[in-house]
N, C-alpha and C positions, 0 to 999 in steps of 0.2 A: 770525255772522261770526267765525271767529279773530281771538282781538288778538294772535297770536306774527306775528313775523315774517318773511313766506315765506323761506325761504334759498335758492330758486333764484335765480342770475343775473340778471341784469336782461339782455333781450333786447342790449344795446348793447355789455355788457361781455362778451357772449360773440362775439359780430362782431367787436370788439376782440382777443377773445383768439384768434380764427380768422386775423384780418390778421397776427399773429406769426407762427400756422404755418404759415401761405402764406410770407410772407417767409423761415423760415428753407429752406424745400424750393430751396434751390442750393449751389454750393461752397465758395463764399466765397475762389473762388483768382482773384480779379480782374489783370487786365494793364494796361497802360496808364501812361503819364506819372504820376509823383508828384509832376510839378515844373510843375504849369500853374498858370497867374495865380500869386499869391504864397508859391506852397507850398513856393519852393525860397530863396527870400531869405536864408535862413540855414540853417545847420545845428544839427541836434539828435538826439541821441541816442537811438531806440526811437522815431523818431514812427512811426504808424501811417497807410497808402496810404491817401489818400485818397476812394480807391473805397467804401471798406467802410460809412463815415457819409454818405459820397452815397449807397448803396444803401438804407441805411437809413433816414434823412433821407425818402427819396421812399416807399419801400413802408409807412413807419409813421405817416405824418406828411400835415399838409395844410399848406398856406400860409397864413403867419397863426402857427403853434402856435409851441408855443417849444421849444426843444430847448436840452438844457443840456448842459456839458464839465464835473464838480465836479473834475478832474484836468485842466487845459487845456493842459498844456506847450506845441505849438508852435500850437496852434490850428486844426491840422487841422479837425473837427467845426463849430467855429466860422462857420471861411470858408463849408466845403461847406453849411453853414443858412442861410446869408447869399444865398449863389448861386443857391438851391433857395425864395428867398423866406420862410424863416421867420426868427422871435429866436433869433437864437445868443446864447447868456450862457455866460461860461468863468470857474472859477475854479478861482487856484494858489496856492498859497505861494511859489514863486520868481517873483522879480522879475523877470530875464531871461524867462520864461516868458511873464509878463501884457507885457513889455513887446513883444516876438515879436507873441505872438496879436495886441496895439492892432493892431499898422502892418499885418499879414498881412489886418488887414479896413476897411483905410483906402483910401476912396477918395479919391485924392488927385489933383489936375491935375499931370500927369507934368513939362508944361514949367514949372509954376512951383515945381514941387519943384527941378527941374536949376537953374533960376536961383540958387535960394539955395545946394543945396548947390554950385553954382560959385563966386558969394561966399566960403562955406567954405574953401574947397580955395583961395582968392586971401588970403586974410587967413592962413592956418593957413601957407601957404610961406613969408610975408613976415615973420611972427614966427620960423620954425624958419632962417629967414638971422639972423636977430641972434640967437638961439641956439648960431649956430653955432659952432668954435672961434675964426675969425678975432675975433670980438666978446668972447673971456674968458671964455663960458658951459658951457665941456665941463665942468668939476667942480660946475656948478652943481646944489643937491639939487630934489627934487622934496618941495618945502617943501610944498605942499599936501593931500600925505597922510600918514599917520601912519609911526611909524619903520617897525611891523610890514608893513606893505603897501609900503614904498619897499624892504624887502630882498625881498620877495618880489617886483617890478620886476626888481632887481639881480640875481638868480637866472633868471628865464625870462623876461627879455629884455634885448638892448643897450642900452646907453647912450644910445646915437643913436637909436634906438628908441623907446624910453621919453618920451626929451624930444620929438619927433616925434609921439608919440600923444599926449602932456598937450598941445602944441600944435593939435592936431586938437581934442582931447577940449575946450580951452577954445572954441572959435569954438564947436564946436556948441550949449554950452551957451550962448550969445550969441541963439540965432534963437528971437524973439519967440514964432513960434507955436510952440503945443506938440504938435500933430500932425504938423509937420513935424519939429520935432526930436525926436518921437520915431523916424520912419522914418530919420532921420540916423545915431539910435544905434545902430538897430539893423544898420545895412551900416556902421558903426565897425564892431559887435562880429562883423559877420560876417569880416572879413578877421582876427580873431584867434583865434577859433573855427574852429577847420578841421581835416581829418585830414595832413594832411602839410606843406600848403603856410602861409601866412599868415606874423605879426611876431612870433610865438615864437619860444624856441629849442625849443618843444614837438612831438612829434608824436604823433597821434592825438587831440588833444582832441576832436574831432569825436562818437567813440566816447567821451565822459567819462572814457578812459586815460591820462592826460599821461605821458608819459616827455620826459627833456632829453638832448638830440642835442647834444651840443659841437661836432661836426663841421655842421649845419643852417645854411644861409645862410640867414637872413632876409630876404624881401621889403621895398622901400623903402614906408614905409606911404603916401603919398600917391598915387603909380599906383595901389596893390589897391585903396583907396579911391575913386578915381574909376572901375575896374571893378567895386568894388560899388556903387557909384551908377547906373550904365549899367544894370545890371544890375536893379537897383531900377526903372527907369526903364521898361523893356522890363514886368518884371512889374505896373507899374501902371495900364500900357499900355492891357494884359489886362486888370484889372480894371475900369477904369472900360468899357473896350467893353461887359467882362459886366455891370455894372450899368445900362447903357444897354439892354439887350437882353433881360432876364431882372426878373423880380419882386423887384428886388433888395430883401432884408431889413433886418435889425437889428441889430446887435452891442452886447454888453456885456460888457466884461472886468472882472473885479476881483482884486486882491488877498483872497486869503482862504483858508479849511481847509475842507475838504470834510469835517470831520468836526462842522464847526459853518456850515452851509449860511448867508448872510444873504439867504435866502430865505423867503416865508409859505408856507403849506401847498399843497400840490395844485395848483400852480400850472404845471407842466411836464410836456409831453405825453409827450417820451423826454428819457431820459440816453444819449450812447455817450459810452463815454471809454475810454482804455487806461491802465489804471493802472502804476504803475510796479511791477517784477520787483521779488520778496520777496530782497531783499538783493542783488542782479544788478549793477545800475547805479546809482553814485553823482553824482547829475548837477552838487552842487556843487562835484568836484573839476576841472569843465571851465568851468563858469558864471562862478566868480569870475574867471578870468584876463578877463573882459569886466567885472565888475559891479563888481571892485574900481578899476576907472577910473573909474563915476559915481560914485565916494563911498561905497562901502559899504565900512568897516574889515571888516578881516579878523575878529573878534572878534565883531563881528553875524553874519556870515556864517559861521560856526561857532555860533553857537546857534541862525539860522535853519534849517541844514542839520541837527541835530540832532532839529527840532519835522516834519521829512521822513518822508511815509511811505515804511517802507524803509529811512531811516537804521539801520545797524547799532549799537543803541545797547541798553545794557544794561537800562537802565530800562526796566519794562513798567509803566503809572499802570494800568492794568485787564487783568487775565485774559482773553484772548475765551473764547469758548464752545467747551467742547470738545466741538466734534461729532467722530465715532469716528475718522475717518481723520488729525483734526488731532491728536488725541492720539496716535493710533499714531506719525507722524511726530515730533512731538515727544518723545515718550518716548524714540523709537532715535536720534533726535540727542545729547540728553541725555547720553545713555551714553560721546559721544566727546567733547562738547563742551556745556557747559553754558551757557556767556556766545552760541553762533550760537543754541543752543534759544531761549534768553531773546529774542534777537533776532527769529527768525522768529513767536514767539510774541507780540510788539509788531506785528509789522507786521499780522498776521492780528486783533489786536484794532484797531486801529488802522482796518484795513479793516472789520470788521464796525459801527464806527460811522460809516463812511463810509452803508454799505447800508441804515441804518437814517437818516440821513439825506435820502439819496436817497429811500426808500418815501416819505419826510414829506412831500420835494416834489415827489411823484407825483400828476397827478391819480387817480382810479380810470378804470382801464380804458387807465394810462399803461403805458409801459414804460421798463427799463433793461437795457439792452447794453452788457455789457462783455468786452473784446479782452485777456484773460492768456493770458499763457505760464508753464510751471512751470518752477521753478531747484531746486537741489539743493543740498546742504547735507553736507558729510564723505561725498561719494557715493550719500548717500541724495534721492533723486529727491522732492521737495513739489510734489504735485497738487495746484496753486493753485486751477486750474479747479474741481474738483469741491469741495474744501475751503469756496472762496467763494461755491459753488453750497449748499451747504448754510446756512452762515453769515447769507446772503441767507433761503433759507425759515423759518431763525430770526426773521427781522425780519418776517415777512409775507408776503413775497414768493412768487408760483408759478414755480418755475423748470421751464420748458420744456426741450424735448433739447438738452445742450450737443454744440455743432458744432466740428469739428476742419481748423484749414488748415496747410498747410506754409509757413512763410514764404520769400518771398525777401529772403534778407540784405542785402544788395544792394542795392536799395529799402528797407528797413526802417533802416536807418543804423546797423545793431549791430558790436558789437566782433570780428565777424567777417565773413565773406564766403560765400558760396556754393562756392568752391573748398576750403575749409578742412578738419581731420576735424572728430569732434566728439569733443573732450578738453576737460579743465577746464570754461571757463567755455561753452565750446563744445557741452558737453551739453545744456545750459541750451537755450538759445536757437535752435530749427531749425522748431520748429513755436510755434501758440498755437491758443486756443482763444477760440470764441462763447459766453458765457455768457448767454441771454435769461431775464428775468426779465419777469414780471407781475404789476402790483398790483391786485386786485378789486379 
């Protein structure tokens, strides 16, 4: 008898790796609602249609398995694991992100949410009347947050405003439970987060754009507040019907870096997740005008948004691997611009310890799916896709055929539209790609 050890396959892991290439033989250009059950509660910037981790979900996956988001932003992934009866687990480093994903898979009883948040919206009036001018309070400051974050208040948004949303913002922090108040904050922050309409004087935050409209009437915040509660209200609707009717799953959010998983080994069936565009979109220049109301100084939030992958930041702590096309790319960036090389060359390391993360909490015979798009850099176009396709069989991984869909902008929530051309940042963003990885 040989004592080496066979190196064919184990019968399972190749049935495993044949359920990928079944799954990937379609287009991947799915139709349909992005906004069912709580997929539309808020806005965000690059989430990705919810079809594509339902499809996934179902064709890779059994009931019971765990599927994990190491990039969770709005928690797409999450729900669709939840709906389809498995453990959704997400993690992010943005707060606004984990706190989105919690309420997006809460099920919560609709009418005793509306009760309290009615309470709210009755206590939060009766404080903004003695607030008001007749009472002495229009130059009063907003003593409870720090200078830097009250001028940035005084900047992108009114007066009246300001004192109205601290008045909002104190009731909800008042309600006991904390699953309800966190669905509270989250339709707070939706009525400030928005592409045109909302209590800035901003538009576009939606797209993480902010520009300030001098000319922009602000919304009274207690109506948008009560139609993001309705609104909440309808989407929770949905979901507890669909958890009455369906295997409903698991959920688990946390705070955390996807390039230090607080996960054990082999413990996750698939990963999908859409990581964020190499230098594309910065999502805490939209995130704080929401996060810096529950208490986060501006100060945190700039060295959280620093520790971002993606942050345009000079510092690279590790080299990634130069597989051939990242060097070529980087080299002819280099040549125009040295501090974006630096940059894209963080994010790409930054990613390959994501991927090498992920392999760890892979079981064998797991898989990882992930949804880039490529950006570009001084004109020169970074194929993320194939780059992180490589990056990925550095770590282990068998990467399968990468697959190619056209987005619709539209659906996708990007700083563009479907009518648009494609200049600037517009190049970027029209298409993305399927990268399917496998780990024997």
């Amino acid at each position: 008898m040989s004592l080496l050890r066979d190196s064919r396959p184990s019968a399972s892991i190749t049935v495993a790796k044949a359920r990928l290439q079944k799954a990937l033989d379609v287009d991947f250009q799915f139709s349909g609602s992005t906004r069912e059950y709580t997929h539309g509660i808020h806005s965000f910037a690059a989430r990705f249609p919810p079809q594509i981790p339902r499809y996934l979900i179902t064709s890779l996956t059994d009931p019971g398995d765990t599927v994990l988001d190491p990039m969770v932003g709005s928690g797409t992934a999450i729900l669709e694991a939840c709906l389809l009866g498995r453990v959704g687990v997400g993690i992010d480093l943005d707060p606004l992100a984990v706190l989105l994903s919690r309420a997006k898979t809460t099920v919560l009883d609709p009418r005793a949410f509306e009760k309290v948040a009615s309470t709210v919206v009755q206590k939060a009036s009766a404080r903004m009347v003695k607030m008001s001018p007749l009472f002495g309070a229009s130059g009063a400051r907003l003593s409870a947050y720090g200078e830097e974050t009250q001028s940035f208040f005084e900047y992108w948004f009114e007066r009246r405003t300001s004192l109205e949303l601290s008045c909002l913002r104190n009731e909800i922090a008042k309600v006991r439970d904390a699953t309800t108040r966190n669905v509270l904050k989250v339709a707070f922050s939706s009525i400030i987060i928005t592409k045109s309409g909302g209590v800035t004087l901003s538009r576009d935050l939606a797209h993480t754009r902010p520009h300030k409209d001098p000319d922009k009437e602000p919304g009274a915040v207690l109506p948008l507040f009560q139609k993001a509660v309705k609104k909440m209200i309808v989407a929770l609707e949905s979901l507890v019907q669909a958890s009455r009717g369906l295997a409903w799953g698991e959920a688990s959010v946390a705070r955390g870096d996807s390039r230090l998983l607080p996960m054990r080994d082999g413990c996750v069936k698939l990963i999908v997740t859409s990581p964020p565009y190499a230098i594309a979109l910065d999502y805490m220049r939209a995130h704080k005008f929401s996060l810096s109301w529950f208490g986060y100084d501006m100060s945190s939030l700039r060295r959280l948004r620093s520790k971002y992958i993606g942050a345009e930041s000079g510092k690279c702590q590790k080299n990634p691997t130069l597989v051939p096309e990242l060097a070529s790319v980087l080299s002819e960036i280099n040549k125009q611009d040295r501090h974006k090389a630096r940059s894209i060359a963080n994010y790409f390391s930054a990613m390959e310890t994501s991927l090498g993360e992920m392999h760890r909490v892979l079981q064998p015979g797991g898989y990882a799916i992930l949804v880039v798009g490529p950006s570009s850099a001084r004109r020169i176009e970074i194929p993320t896709h194939r780059i992180l396709g490589a990056l990925g069989e550095s770590k282990g991984f068998d990467l399968l055929t990468i697959r190619e869909r056209m987005i619709d902008r539209n659906s996708r929530q990007l700083p563009v539209s479907n009518n648009s051309v494609k200049e600037g940042i517009e190049r970027r963003i029209y298409r993305e790609y399927i990268v399917p990885f496998f780990k024997n």
